[in-house]
N, C-alpha and C positions, 0 to 999 in steps of 0.2 A: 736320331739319338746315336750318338757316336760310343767306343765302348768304354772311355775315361768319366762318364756322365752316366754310364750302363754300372760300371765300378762304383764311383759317387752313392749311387741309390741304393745299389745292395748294402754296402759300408753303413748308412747311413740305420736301413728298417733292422743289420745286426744290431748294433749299436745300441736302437733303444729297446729289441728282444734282450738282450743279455745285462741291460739295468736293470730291466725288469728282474729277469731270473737270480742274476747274482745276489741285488739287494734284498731279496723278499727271502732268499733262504740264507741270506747269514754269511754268505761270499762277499766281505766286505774289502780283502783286498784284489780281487777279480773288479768289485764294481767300481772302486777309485783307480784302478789303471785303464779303465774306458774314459777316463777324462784325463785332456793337456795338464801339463804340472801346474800353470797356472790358471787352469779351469774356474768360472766361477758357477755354483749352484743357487739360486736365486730363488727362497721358496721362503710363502709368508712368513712376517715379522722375522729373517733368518736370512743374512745373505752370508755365505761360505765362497772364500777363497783359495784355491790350493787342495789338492789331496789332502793335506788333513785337516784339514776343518770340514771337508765332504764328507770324511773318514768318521768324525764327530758326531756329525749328522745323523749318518748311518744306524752309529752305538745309543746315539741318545735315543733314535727311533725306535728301537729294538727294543730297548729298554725300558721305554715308555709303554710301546704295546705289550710287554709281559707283564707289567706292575699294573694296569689296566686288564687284564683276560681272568685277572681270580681262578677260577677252576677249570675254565676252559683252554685250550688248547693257543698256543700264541702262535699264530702266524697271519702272514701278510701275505697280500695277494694284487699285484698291482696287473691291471689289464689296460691294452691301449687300442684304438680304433682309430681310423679313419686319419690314416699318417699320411699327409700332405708334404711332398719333400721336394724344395727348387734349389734344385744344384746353380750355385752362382759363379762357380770357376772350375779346374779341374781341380781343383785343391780344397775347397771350402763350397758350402752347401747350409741351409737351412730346413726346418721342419716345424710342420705344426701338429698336435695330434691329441684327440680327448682320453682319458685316464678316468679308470672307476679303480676304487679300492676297496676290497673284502678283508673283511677282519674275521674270527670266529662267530661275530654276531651276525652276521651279513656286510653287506655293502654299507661303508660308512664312510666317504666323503669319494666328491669325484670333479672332476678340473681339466685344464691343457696343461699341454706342455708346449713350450715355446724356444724351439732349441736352435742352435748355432754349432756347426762339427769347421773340425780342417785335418788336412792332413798332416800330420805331426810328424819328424824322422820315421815316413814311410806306413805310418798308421792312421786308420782315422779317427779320430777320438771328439767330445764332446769338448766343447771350449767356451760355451755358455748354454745354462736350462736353468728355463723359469718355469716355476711351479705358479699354477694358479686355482685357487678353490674355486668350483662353480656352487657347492653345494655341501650339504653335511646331512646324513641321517640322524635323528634324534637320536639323543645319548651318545653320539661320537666320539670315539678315544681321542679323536685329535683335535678336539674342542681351544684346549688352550692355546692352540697356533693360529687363533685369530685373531691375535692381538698383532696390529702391524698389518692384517691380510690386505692387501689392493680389491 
């Protein structure tokens, strides 16, 4: 392993640590500039093109799990495991990786991610992530984003 494919990998487990963190607390222009300007976000019945309509996504989510939690506390919790990452140039890399989501009810749906990075003007950023449902807790906030799911 050479140290441009040693760079690659770190770039890559940041990357999807800091979507994590950004989008779950409300950093929503931290978490649209880890994606190329024309980044697509690929996530059931919802394909987003561009920073804002990622940016969109973000507000709509947000907004959905508040008007969804009633009394309880609204936040989100995204966790990833078992990040498979094949660097395919010194510039551009691939990843796979499973995803469970915590809402204040518990865990309430969980999926891969299927993502695509490159390096951007000297950054590496996210330039295709596909969202995909493997599952949903009963009474799931995110019930209605099955319409369209793969």
């Amino acid at each position: 392993m050479d140290l441009a494919e040693l760079i690659a990998r770190e770039s890559v487990r940041d990357l999807v640590a800091r979507y994590n963190a950004n989008a779950d607390t409300g950093r929503f222009d931290q978490a649209v500039e880890l994606f190329a300007p024309d980044a697509v976000l690929d996530s059931p019945g919802q394909l987003c093109e561009g920073r804002e309509a990622i940016r969109a996504l973000f507000s709509g989510t947000r907004d959905m799990v508040a008007a969804n939690s009633g009394d309880a506390p609204s936040y989100v919790r995204h966790y990833t495991a078992t990040l498979q990452i094949d660097v395919t140039s010194e510039t551009t890399a691939r990843s796979r990786c499973y995803y469970a989501v915590l809402l204040a009810h518990g865990l309430d749906h969980w999926g891969r991610y299927i993502d695509e990075f490159a390096e951007v003007d000297g950054r590496w950023q996210f330039v295709h992530r596909r969202v995909t449902v493997d599952g949903r807790a009963e009474g799931s906030a995110f019930a209605e984003s099955r319409e369209g799911e793969r």
